[in-house]
C-alpha positions as CSV (number, residue, x, y, z in Angstrom):
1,X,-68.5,-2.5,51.0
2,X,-67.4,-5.6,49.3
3,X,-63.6,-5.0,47.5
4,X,-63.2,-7.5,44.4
5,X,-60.2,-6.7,43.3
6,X,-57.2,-3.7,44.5
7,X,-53.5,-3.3,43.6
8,X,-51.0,-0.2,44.1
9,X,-53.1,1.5,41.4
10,X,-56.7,0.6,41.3
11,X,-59.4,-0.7,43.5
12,X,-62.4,-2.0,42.0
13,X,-65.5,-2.1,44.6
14,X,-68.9,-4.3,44.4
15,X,-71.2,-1.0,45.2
16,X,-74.5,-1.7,46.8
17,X,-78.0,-0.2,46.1
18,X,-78.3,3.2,47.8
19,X,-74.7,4.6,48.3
20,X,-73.6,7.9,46.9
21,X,-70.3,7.5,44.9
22,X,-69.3,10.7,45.4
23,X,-70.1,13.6,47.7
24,X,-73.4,15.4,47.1
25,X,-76.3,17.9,48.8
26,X,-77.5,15.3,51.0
27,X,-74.6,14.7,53.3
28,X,-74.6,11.6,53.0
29,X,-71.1,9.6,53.4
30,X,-70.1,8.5,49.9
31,X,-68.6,5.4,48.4
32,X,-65.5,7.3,47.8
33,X,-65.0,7.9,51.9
34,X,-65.4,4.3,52.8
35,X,-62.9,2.9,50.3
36,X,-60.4,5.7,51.3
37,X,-61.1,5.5,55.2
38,X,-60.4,1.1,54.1
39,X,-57.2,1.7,52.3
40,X,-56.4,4.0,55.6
41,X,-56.6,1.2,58.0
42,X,-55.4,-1.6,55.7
43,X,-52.6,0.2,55.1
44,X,-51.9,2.1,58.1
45,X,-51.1,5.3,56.1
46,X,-51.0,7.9,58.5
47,X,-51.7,10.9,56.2
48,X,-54.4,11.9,53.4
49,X,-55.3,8.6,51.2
50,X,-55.2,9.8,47.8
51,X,-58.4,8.2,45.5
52,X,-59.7,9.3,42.4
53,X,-63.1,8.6,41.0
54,X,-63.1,8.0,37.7
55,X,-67.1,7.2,36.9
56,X,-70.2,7.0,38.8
57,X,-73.4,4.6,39.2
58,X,-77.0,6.0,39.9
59,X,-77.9,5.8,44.1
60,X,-80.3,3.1,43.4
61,X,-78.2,1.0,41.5
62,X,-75.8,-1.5,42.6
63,X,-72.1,-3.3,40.7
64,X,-68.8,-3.1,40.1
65,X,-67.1,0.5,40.8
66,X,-63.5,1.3,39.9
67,X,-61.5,3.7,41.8
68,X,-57.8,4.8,41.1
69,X,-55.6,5.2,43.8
70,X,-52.7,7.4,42.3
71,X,-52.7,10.3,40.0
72,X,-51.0,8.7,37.0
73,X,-53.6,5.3,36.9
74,X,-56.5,8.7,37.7
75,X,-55.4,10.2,34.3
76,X,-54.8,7.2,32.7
77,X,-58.3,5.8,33.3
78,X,-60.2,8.9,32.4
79,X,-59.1,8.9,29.1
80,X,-59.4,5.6,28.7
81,X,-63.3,6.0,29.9
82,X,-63.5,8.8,27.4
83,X,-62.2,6.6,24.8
84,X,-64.3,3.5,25.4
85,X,-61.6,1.2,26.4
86,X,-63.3,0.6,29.5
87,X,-66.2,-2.3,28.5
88,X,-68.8,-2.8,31.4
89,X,-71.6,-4.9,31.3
90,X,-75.0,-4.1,32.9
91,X,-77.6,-7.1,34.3
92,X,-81.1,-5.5,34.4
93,X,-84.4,-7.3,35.7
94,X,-87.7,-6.3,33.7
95,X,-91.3,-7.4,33.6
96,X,-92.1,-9.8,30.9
97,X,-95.2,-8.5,30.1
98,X,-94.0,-6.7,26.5
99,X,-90.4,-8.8,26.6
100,X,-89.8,-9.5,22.6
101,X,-88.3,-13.0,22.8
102,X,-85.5,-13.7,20.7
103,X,-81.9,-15.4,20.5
104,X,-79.3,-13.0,20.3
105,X,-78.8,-9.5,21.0
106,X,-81.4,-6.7,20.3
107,X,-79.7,-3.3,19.4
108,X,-81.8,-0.3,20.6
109,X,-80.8,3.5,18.8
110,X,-83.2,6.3,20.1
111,X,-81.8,9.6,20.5
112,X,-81.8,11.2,24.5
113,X,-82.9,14.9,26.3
114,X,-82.0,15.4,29.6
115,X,-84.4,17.5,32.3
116,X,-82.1,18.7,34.6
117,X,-85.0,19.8,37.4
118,X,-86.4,16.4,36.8
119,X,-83.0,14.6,36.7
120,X,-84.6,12.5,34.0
121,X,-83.9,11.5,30.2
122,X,-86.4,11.0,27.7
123,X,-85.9,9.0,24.5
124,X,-86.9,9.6,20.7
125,X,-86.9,6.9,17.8
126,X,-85.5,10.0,15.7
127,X,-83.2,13.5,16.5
128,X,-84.8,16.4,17.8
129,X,-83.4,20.1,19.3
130,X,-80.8,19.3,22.2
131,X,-80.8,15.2,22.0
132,X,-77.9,13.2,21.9
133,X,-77.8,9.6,20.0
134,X,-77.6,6.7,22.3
135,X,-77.2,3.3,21.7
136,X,-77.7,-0.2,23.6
137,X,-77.8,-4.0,22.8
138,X,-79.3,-6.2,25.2
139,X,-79.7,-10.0,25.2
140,X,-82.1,-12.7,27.7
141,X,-79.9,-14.5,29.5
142,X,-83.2,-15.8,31.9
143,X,-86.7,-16.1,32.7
144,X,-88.8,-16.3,35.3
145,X,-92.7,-16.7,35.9
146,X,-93.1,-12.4,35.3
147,X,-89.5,-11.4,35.3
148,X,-86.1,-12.3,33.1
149,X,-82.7,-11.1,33.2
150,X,-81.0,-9.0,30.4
151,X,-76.8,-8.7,29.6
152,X,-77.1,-5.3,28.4
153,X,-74.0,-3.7,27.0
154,X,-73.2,0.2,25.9
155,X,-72.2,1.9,23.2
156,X,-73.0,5.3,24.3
157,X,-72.6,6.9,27.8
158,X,-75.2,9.1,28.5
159,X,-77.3,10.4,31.2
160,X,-80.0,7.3,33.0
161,X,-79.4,5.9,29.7
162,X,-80.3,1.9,30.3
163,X,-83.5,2.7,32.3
164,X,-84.6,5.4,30.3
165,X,-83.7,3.3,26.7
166,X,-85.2,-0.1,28.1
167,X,-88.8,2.2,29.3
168,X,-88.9,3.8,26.0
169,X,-89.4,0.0,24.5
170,X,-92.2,-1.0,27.3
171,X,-89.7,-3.0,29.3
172,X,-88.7,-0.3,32.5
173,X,-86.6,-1.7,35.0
174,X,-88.0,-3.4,37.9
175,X,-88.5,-0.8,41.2
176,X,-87.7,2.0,38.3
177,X,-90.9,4.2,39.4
178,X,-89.0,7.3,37.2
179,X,-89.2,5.6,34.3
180,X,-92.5,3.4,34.3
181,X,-92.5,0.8,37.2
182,X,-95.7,-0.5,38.7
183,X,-94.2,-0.3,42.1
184,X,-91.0,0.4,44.1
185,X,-88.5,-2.3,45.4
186,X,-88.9,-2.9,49.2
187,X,-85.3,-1.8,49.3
188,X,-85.5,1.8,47.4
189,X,-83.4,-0.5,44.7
190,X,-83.9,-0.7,40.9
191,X,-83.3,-3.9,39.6
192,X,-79.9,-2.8,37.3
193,X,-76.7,-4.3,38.9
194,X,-73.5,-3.1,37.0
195,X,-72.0,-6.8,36.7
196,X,-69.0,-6.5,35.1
197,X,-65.9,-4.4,34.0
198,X,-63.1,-5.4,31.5
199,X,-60.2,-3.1,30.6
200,X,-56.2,-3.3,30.2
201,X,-54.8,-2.1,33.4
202,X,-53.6,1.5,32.8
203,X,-49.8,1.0,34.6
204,X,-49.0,-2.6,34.0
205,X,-51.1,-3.1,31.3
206,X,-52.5,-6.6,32.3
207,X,-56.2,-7.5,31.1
208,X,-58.6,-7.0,33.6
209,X,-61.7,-8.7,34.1
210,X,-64.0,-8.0,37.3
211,X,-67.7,-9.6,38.0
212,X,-69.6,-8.3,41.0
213,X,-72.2,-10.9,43.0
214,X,-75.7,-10.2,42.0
215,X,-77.2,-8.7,45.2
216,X,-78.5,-10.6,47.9
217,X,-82.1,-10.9,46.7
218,X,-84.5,-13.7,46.0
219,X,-85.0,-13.1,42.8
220,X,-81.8,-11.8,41.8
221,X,-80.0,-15.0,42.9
222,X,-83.3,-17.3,41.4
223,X,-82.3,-15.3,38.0
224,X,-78.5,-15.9,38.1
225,X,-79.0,-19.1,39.0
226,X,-80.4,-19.7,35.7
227,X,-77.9,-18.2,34.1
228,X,-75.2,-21.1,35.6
229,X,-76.9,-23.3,34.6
């Protein structure tokens, strides 16, 4: 676990691929337990560590995680999530094969189902029974020999929506096998790395910006390079 930024209120983790946030069937130890079990030792509190989880990021994806470590900053940030204060910024890796290039950002509107049994979302280029409306913009920032990078942003929260809005335009994730990937990262990974979260701290009301390291991958890192350059 890498911590990228903590104060009395908050702690903001850099989540890798293949941790749990939060508790589920499989038994596995979540996110949530390590950061708490950390703020145990660092702090040598010798009950129950309070931490609240405020979102969540898919198992296979990696990035920036906020938790809140006392009630007040817990309330304060959910409705600030529910409200859209909370601007986070998504780096996915795709194929190039049917990449449209173009300057500037690309805004995609399809309209979402979710199968529960499937735990999957599929996308529509117009409303149907059930669907809610889910919108993206994405931009190139890099590219490689059969990959690039894209800064993808939100405008809508909903269920696998970056994977399952990028598919529905021929460009699935890299390692996505759910939603149209050739072939599986060695890892279990999908190439979508939650990069960055900006938001006005809910107690002290300081603006916040947090970037998490891409992970360590070769062609993550050949990617971002790019992107510093």
């Amino acid at each position: 676990m890498e911590v990228l930024y903590e104060d009395n209120h908050i702690i903001i983790v850099n989540k890798a691929s293949g941790e749990i946030v939060q508790g589920d069937k499989t038994g596995d130890t979540p996110l949530s337990d390590v950061v708490k079990q950390y703020i145990k030792e660092k702090y040598e509190k010798p009950g129950a560590v309070f931490l609240g989880v405020v979102h969540r990021l898919d198992r296979p994806v990696s990035g920036v995680v906020v938790f809140a470590r006392t009630s007040k900053a817990l309330s304060r940030l959910n409705a600030m999530f529910q409200k859209g204060e909370v601007h986070k910024t998504y780096w996915a890796v795709v194929n190039n094969e049917k990449l449209c290039v173009k300057r500037g950002k690309t805004l995609l509107t399809h309209w979402l189902t979710r199968n529960e049994q499937q735990n999957k979302a599929y996308a529509y280029d117009h409303e149907v029974p059930h669907s809610k409306k889910a919108q993206l913009s994405y931009q190139i920032l890099a590219t490689g020999d059969h990959y690039s990078l894209l800064e993808v942003q939100l405008m809508t929260g909903r269920h696998h929506q970056i994977r399952c809005q990028l598919s529905a335009v021929g460009m699935p994730i890299k390692g996505d096998l759910k939603y149209g990937a050739r072939r599986s990262n060695a890892d279990g990974s999908i190439s979508l790395h939650a990069r960055r979260v900006e938001f006005v701290h809910p107690v002290s009301k300081e603006r916040i910006m947090v970037e998490a390291p891409v992970p360590n991958e070769k062609l993550w890192e050949a990617l971002a390079e790019k992107v510093s350059l």
